[in-house]
C-alpha positions, 0 to 999 in steps of 0.5 A, a space after each residue: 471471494 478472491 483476495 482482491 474483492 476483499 481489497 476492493 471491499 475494504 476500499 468501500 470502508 470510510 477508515 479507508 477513505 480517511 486515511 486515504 485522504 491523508 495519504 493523497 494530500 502528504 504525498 502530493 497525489 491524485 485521489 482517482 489515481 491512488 483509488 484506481 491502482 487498488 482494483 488491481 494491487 493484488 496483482 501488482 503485488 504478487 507478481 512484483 514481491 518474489 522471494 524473500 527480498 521484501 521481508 526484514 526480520 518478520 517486517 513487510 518492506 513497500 520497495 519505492 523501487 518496485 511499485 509507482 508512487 500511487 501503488 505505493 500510496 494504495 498499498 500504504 494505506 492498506 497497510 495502515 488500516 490494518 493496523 488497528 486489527 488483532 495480529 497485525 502485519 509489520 511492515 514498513 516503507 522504503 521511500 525514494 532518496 530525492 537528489 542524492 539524500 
């Protein structure tokens, strides 16, 4: 199985599509848009985190400058779901500054 079967996989899981909702509604996106961007977020992922740059201190950094707000929201909440795992990844996300903020 490829990585990214096993991202489309979890995708099936209702924990998914809970926090799924969530994410959706708080970011004010569109549910098929978020879900279509998971097909192809090993891709995205891998070919927009060369280097080192999206790490601090052992802690993945989701870059706002680096993925559209519906890869983001897919790879939040990815994030999220594996969080309750035995060895969780660290990570956390840099959100866009909205009017100068």
């Amino acid at each position: 199985m490829s990585i990214q079967q096993g991202l489309d996989k979890l995708a099936q899981l209702p924990e998914f599509t809970a926090v799924l909702h969530k994410e959706v509604e708080a970011r004010n996106l569109d549910f098929k848009d978020v879900m279509a961007c998971v097909g192809h977020l090993y891709e995205k992922v891998s070919n927009r985190t060369n280097g080192n740059d999206d790490t601090f201190n052992d802690s993945i950094i989701v870059r706002a400058t680096k993925f559209t707000d519906d890869e983001r929201a897919a790879l939040v909440i990815l994030l999220k779901l594996q969080g309750n795992w035995p060895y969780p990844l660290w990570w956390r996300e840099d959100k866009p500054c909205k009017g100068g903020e």
